[in-house]
TIVO-2410 file (N, C-alpha, C; in nm, 3 decimals):
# residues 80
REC num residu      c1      c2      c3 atome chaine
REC   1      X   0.083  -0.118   0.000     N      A
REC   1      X   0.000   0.000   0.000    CA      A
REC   1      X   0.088   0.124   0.000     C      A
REC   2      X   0.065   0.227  -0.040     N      A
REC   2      X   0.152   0.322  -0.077    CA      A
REC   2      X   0.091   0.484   0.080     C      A
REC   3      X   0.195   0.532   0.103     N      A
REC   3      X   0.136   0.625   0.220    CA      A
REC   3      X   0.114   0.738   0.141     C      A
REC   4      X   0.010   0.779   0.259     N      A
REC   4      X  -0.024   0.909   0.201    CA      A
REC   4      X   0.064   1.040   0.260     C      A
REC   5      X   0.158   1.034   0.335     N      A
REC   5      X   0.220   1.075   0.407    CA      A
REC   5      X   0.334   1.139   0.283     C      A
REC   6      X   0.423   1.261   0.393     N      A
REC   6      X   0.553   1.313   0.239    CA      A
REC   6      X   0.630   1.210   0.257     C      A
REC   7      X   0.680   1.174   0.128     N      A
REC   7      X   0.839   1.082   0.137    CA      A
REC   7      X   0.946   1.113   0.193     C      A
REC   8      X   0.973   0.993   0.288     N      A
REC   8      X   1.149   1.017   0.307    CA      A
REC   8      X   1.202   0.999   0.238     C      A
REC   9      X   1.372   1.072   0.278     N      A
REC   9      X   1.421   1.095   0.176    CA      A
REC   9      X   1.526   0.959   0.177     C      A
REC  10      X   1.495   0.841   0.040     N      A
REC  10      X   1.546   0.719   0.055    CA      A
REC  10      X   1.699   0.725  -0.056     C      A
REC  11      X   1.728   0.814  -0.135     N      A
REC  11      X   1.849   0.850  -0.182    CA      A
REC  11      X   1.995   0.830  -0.130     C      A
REC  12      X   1.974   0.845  -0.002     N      A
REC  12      X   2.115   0.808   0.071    CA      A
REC  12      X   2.122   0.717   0.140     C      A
REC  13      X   2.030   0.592   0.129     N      A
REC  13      X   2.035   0.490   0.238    CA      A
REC  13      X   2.125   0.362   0.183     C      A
REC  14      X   2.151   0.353   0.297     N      A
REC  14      X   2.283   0.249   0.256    CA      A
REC  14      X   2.228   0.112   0.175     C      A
REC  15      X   2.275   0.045   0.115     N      A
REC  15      X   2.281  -0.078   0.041    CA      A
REC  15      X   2.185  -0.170   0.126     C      A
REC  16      X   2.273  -0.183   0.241     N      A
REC  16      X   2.167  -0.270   0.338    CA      A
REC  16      X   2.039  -0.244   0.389     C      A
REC  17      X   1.982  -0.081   0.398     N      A
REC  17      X   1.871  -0.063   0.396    CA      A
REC  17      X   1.780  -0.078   0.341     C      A
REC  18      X   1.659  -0.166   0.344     N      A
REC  18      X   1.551  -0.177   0.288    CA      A
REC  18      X   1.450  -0.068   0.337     C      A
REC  19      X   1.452  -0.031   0.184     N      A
REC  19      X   1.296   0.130   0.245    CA      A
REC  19      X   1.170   0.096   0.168     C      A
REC  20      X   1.093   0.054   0.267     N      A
REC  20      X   0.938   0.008   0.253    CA      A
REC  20      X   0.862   0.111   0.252     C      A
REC  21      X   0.770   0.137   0.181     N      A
REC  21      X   0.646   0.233   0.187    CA      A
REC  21      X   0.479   0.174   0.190     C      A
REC  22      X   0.470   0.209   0.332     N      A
REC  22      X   0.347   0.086   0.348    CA      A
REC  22      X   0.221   0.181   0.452     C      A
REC  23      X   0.124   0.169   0.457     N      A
REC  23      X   0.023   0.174   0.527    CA      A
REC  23      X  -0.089   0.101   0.589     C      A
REC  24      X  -0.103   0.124   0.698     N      A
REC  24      X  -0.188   0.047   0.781    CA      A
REC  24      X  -0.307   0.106   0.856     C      A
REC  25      X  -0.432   0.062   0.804     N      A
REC  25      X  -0.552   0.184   0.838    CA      A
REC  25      X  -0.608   0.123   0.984     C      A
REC  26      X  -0.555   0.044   1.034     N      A
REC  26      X  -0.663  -0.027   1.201    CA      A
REC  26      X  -0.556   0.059   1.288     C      A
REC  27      X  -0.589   0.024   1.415     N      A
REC  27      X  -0.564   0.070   1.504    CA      A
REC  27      X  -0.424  -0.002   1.549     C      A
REC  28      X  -0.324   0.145   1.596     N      A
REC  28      X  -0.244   0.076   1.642    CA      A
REC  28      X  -0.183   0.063   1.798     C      A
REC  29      X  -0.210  -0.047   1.841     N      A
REC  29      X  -0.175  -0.107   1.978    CA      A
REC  29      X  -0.044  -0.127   2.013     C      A
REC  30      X   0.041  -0.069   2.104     N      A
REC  30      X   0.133  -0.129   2.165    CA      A
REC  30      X   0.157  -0.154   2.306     C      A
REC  31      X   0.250  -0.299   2.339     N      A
REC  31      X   0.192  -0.365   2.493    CA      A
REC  31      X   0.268  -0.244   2.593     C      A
REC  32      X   0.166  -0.231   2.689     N      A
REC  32      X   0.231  -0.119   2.788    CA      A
REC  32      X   0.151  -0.026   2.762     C      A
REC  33      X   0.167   0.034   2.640     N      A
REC  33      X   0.145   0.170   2.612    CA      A
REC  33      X   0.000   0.153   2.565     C      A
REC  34      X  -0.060   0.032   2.530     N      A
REC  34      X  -0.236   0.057   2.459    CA      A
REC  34      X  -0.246   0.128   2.310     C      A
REC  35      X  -0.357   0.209   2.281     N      A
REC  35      X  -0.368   0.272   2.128    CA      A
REC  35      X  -0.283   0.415   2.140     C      A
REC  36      X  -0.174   0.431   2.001     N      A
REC  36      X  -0.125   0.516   1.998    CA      A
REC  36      X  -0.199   0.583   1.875     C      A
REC  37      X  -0.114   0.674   1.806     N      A
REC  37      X  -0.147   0.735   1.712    CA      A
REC  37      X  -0.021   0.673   1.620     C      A
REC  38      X  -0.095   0.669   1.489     N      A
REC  38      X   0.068   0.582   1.358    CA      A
REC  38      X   0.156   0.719   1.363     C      A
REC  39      X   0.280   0.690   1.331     N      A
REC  39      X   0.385   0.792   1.294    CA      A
REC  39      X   0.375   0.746   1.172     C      A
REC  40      X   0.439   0.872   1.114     N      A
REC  40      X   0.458   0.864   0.983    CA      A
REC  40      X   0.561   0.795   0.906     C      A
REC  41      X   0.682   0.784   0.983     N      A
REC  41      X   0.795   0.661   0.917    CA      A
REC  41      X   0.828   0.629   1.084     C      A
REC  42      X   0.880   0.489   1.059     N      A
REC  42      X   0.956   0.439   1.136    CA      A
REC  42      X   1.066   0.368   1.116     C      A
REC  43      X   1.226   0.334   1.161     N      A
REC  43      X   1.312   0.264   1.119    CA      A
REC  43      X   1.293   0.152   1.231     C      A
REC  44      X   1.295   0.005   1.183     N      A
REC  44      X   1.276  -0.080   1.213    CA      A
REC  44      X   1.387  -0.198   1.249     C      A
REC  45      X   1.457  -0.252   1.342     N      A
REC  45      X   1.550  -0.334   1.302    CA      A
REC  45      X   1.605  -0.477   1.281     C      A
REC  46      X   1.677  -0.478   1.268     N      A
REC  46      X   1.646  -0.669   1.189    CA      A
REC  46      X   1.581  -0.773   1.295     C      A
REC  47      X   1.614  -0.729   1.466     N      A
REC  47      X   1.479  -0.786   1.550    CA      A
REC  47      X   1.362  -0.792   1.557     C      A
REC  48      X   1.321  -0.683   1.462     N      A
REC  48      X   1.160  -0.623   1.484    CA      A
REC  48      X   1.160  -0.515   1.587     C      A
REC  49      X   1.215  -0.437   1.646     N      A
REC  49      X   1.192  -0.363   1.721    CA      A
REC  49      X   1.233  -0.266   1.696     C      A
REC  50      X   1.152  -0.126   1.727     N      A
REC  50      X   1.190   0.018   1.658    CA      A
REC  50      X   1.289   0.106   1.662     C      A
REC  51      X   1.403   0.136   1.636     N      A
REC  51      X   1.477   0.250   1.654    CA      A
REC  51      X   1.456   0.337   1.598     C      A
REC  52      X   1.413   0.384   1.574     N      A
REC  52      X   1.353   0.533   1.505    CA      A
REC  52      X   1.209   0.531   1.517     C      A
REC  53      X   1.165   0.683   1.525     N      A
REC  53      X   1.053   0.707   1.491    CA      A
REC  53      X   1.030   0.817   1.441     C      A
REC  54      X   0.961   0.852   1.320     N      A
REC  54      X   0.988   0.982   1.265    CA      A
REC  54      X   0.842   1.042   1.297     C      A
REC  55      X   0.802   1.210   1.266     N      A
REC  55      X   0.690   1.232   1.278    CA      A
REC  55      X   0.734   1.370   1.208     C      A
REC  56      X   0.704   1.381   1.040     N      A
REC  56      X   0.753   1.471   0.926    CA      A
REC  56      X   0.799   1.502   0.946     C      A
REC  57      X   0.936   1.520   0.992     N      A
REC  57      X   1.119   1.459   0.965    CA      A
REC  57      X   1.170   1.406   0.996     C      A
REC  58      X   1.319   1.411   0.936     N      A
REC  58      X   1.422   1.280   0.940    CA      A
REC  58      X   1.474   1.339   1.066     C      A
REC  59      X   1.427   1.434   1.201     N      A
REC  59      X   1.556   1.440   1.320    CA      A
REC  59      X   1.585   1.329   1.372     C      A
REC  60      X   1.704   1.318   1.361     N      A
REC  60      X   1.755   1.176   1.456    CA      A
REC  60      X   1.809   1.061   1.380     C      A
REC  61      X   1.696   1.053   1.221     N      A
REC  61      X   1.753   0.897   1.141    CA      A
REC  61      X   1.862   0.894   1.119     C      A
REC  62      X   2.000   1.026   1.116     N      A
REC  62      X   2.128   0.966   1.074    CA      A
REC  62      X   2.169   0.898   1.173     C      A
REC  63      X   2.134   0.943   1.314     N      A
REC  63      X   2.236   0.846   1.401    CA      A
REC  63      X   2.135   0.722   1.430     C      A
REC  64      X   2.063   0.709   1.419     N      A
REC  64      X   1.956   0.609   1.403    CA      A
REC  64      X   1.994   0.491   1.342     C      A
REC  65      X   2.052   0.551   1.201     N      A
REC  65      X   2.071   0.463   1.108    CA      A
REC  65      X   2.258   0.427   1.119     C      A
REC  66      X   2.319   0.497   1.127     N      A
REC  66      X   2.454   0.524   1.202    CA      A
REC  66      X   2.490   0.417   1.301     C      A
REC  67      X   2.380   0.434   1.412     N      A
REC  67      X   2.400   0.323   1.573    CA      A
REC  67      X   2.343   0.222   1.480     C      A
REC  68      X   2.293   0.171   1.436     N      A
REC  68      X   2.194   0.054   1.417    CA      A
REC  68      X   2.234  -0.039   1.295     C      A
REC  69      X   2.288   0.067   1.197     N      A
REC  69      X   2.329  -0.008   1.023    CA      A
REC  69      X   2.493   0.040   0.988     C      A
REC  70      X   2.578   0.074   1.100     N      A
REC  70      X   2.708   0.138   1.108    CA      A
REC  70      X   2.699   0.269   1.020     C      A
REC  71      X   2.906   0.288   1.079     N      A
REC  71      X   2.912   0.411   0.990    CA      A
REC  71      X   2.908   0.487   0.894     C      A
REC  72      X   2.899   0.365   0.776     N      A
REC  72      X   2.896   0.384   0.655    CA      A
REC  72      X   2.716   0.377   0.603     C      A
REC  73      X   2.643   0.377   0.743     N      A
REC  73      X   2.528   0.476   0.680    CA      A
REC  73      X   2.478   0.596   0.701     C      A
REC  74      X   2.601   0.675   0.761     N      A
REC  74      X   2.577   0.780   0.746    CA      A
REC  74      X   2.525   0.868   0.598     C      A
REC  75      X   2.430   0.952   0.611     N      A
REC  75      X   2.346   1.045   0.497    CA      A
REC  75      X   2.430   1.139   0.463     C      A
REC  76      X   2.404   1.182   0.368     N      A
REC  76      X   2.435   1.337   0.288    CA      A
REC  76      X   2.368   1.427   0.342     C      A
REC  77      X   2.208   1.388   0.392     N      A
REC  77      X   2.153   1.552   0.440    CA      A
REC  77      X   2.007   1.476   0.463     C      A
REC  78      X   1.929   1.547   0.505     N      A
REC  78      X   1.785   1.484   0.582    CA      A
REC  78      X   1.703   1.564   0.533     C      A
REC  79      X   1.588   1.531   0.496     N      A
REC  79      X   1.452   1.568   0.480    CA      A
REC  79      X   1.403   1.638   0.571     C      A
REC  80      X   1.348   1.776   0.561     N      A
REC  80      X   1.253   1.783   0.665    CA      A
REC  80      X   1.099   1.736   0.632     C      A
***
């Protein structure tokens, strides 16, 4: 499914990154926390569990992606 949301910016992501563009219209539940509201991107990691969370911009995904997919995924520059 394609978001209706603005695109990140997927130009500088490293080789190993897979960038999905997906949407999900039910409700979303998480344990602890109950119904949240969806963010608009999230970086996800090869456990399933979130390191990033964006909400229309990239603050944070370089080191996000940096701590999580090394140094050599560091970006050129971020989306707002």
């Amino acid at each position: 499914m394609q978001s209706d949301g603005p695109p990140t910016d997927s130009g500088h992501l490293p080789e190993r990154v897979d960038y999905v563009r997906a949407r999900y219209d039910g409700a979303w539940e998480l344990p602890l926390l109950g119904e949240v509201v969806a963010p608009s991107a999230v970086l996800v990691r090869p456990d399933g569990h979130v390191a990033w969370v964006g909400e229309g911009s990239t603050d944070g995904l370089d080191a996000a992606l940096a701590k999580w997919c090394g140094t050599a995924a560091g970006r050129a520059g971020t989306v707002a």
